[in-house]
MMTF fields as JSON, N, C-alpha, C and O atoms, coordinates in Angstrom:
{
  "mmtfVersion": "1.0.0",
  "mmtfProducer": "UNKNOWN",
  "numBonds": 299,
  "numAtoms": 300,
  "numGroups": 75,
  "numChains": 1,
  "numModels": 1,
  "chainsPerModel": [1],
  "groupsPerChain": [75],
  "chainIdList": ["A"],
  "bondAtomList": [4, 2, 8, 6, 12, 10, 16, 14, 20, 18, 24, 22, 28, 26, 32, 30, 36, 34, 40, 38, 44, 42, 48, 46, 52, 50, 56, 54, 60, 58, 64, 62, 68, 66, 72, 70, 76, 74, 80, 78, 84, 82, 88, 86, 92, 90, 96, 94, 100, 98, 104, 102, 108, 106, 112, 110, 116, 114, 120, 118, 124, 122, 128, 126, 132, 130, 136, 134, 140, 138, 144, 142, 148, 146, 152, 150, 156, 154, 160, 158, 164, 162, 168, 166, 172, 170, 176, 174, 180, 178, 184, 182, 188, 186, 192, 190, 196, 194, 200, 198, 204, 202, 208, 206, 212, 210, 216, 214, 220, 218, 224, 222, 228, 226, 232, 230, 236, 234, 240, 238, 244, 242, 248, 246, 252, 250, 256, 254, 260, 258, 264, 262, 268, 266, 272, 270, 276, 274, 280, 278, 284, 282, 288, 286, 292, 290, 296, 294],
  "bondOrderList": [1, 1, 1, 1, 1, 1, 1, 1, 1, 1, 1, 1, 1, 1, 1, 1, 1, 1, 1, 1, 1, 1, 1, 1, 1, 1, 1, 1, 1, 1, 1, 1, 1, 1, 1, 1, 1, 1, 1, 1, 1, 1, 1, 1, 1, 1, 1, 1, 1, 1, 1, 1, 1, 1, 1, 1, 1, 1, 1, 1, 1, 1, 1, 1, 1, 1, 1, 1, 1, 1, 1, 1, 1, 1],
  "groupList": [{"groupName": "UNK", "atomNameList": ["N", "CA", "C", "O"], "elementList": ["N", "C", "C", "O"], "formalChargeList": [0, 0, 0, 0], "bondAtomList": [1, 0, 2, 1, 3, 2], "bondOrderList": [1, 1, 2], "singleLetterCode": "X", "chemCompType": "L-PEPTIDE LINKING"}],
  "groupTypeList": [0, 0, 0, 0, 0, 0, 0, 0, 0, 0, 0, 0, 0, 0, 0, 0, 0, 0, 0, 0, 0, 0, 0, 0, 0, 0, 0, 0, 0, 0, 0, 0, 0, 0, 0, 0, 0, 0, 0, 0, 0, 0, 0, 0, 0, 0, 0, 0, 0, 0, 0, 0, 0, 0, 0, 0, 0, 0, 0, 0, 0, 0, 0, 0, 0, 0, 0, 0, 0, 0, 0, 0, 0, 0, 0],
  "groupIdList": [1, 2, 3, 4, 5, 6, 7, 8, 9, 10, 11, 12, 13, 14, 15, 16, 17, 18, 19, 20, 21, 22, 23, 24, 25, 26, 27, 28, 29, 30, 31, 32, 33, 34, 35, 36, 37, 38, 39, 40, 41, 42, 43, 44, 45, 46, 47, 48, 49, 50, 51, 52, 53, 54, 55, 56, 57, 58, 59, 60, 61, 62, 63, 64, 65, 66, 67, 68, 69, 70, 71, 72, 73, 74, 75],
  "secStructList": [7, 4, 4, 4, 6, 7, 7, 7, 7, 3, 3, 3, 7, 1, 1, 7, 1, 2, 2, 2, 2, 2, 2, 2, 2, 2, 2, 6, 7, 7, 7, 7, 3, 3, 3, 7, 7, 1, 7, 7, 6, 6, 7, 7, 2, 2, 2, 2, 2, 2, 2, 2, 2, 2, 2, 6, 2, 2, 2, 2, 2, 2, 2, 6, 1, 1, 1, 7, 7, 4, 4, 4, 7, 7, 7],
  "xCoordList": [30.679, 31.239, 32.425, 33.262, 32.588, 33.486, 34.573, 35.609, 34.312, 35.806, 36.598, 37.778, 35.602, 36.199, 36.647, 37.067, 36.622, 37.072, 36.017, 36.222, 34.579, 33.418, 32.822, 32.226, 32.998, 32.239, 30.47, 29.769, 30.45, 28.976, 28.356, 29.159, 27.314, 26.861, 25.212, 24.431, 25.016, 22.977, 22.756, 23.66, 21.224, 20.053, 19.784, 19.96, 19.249, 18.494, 18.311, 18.961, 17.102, 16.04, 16.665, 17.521, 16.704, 17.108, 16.415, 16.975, 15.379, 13.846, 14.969, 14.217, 15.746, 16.626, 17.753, 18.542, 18.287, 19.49, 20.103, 21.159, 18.854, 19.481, 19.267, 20.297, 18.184, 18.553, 19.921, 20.732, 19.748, 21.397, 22.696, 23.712, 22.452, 23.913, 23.916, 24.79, 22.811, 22.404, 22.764, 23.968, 22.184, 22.459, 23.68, 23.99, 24.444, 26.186, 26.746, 27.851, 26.547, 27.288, 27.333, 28.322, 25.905, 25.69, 26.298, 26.534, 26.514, 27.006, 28.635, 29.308, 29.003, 30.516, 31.298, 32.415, 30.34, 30.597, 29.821, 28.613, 30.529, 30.585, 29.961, 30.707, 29.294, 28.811, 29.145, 29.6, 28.985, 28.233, 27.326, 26.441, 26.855, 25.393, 25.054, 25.334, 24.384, 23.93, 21.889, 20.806, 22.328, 20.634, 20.258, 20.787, 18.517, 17.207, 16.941, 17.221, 15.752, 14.976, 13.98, 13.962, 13.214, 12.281, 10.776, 10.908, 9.218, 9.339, 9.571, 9.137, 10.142, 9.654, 8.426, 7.848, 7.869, 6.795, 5.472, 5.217, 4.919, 3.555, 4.305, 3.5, 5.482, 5.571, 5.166, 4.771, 5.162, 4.77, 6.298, 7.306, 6.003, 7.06, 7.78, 8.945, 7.145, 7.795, 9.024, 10.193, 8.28, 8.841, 10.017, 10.942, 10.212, 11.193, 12.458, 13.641, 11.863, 12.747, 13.752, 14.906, 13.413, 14.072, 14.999, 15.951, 14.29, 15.06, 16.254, 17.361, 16.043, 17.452, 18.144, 19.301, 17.866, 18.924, 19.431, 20.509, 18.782, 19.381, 20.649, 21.664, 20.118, 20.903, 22.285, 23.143, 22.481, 23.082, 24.738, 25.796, 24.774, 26.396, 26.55, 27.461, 25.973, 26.641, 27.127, 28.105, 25.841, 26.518, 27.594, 28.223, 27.48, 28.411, 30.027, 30.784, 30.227, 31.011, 31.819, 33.003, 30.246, 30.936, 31.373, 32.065, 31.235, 31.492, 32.824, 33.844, 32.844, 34.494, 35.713, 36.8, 35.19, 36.343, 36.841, 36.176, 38.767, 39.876, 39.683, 40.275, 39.259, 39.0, 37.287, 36.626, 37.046, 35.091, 34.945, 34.821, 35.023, 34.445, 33.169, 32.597, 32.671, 31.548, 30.493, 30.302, 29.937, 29.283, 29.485, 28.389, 30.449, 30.974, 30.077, 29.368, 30.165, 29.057, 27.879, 27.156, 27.424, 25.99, 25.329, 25.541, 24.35, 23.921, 22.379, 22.023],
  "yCoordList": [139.907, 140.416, 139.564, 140.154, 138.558, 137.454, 138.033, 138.406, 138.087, 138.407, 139.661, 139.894, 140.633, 142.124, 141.743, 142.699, 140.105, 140.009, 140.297, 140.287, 140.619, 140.283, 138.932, 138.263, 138.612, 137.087, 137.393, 138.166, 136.225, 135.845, 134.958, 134.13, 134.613, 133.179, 133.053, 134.004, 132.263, 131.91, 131.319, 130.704, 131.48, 130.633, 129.923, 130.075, 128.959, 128.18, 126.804, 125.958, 127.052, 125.782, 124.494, 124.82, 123.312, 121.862, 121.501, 120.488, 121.783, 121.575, 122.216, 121.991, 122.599, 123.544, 123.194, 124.133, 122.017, 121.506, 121.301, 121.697, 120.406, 120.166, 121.74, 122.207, 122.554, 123.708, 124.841, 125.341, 124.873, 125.45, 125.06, 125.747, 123.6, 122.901, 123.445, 124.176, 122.994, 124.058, 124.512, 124.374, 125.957, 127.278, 127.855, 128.788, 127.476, 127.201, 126.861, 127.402, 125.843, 124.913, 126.144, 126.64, 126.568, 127.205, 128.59, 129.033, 129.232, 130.375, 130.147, 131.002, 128.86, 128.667, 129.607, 130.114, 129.565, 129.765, 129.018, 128.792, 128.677, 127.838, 128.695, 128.443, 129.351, 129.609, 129.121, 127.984, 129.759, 129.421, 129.053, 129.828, 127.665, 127.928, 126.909, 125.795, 127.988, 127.453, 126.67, 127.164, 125.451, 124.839, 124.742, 124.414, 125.344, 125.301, 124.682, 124.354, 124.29, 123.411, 123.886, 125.067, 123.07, 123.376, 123.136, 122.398, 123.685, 125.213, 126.545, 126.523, 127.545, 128.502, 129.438, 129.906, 129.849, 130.182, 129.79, 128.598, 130.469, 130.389, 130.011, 129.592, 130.037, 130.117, 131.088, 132.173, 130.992, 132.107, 132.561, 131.999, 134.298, 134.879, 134.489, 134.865, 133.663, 132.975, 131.778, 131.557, 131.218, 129.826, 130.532, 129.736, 131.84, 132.231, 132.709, 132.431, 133.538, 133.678, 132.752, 133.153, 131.41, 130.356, 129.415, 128.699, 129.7, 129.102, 130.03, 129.659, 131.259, 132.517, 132.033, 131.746, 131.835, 131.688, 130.641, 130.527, 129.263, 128.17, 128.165, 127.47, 129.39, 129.468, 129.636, 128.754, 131.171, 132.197, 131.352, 131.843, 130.679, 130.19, 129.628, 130.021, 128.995, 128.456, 129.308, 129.314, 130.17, 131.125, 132.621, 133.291, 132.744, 133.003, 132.029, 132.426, 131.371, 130.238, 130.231, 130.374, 129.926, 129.904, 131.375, 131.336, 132.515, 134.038, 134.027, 134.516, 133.566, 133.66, 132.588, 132.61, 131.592, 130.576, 131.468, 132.248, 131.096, 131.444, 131.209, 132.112, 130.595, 129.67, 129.845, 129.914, 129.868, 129.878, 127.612, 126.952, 127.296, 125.416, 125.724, 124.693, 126.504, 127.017, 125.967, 124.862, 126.168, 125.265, 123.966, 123.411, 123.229, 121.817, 121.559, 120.557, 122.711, 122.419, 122.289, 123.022, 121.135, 120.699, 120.697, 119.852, 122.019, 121.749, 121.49, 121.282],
  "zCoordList": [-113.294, -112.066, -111.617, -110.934, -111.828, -111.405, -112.026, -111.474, -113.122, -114.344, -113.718, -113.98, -112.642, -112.193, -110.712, -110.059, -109.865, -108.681, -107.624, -106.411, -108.381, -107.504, -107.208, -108.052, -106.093, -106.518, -105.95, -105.297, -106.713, -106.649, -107.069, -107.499, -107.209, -107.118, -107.473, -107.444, -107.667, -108.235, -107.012, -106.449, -106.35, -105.948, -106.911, -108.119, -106.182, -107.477, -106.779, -106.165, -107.206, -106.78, -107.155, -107.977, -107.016, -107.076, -108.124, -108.542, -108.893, -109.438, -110.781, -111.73, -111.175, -112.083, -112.062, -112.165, -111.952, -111.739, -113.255, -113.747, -113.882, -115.562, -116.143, -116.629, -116.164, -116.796, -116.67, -117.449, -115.824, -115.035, -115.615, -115.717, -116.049, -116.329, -117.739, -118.205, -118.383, -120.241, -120.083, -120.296, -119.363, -119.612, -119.428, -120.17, -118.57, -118.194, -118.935, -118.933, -120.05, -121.209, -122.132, -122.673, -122.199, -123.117, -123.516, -124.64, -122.101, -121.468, -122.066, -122.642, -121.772, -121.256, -120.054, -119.963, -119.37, -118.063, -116.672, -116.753, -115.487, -114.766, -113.761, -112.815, -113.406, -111.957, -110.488, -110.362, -109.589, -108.28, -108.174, -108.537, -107.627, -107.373, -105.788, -105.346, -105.42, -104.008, -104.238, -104.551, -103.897, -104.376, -103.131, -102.068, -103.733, -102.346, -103.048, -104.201, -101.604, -102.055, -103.053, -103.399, -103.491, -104.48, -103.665, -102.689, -103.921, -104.65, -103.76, -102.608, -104.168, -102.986, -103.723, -102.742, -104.689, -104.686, -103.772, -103.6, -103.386, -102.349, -100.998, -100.166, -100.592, -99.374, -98.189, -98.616, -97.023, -96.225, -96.248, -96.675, -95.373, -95.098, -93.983, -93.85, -93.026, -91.781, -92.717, -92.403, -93.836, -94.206, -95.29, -95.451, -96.078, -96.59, -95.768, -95.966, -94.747, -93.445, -93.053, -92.903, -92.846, -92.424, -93.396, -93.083, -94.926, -95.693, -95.795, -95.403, -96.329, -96.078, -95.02, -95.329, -93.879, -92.674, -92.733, -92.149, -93.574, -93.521, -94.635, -94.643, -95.735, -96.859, -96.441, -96.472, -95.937, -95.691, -94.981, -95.375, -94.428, -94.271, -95.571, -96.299, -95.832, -97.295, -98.415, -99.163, -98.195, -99.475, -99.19, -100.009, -97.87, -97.403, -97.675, -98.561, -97.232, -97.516, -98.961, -99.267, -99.912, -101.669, -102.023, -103.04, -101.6, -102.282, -101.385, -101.871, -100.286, -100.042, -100.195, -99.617, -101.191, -101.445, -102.54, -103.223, -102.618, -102.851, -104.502, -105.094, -105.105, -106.682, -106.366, -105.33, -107.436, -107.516, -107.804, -108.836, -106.69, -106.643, -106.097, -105.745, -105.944, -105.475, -106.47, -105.961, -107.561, -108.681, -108.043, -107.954, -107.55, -107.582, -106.356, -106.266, -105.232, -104.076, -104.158, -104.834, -103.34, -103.457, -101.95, -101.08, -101.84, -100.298, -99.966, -98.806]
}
């Protein structure tokens, strides 16, 4: 999607930091990626709620920078 002027970007847990960088190498492509915390499995729906809202400027933020440095951000 990037290559067509869509941007976009990965979630991704902190717990996935070295796999991400692999799979990117591997890809030869550089992503977005906005890091949560780690884990969100078994959370409640009150506690996903809040992580989304905590997300949501940031990744807001990386889908509208001018160049994708988005990857380079660490939040």
């Amino acid at each position: 999607m990037d290559k067509q002027g869509i941007p976009g970007i990965f979630l991704v847990t902190k717990e996935f930091k070295e796999a991400a960088a692999i799979q990117s190498k591997a890809l030869g492509f550089e992503p977005g990626i906005y890091w949560m915390e780690h884990p969100v499995q078994n959370r409640t729906p009150e506690e996903l709620r809040n992580m989304a809202k905590d997300a949501a400027n940031g990744v807001l933020e990386m889908i509208t920078m001018k160049e994708n440095k988005a990857a380079k951000l660490d939040y």
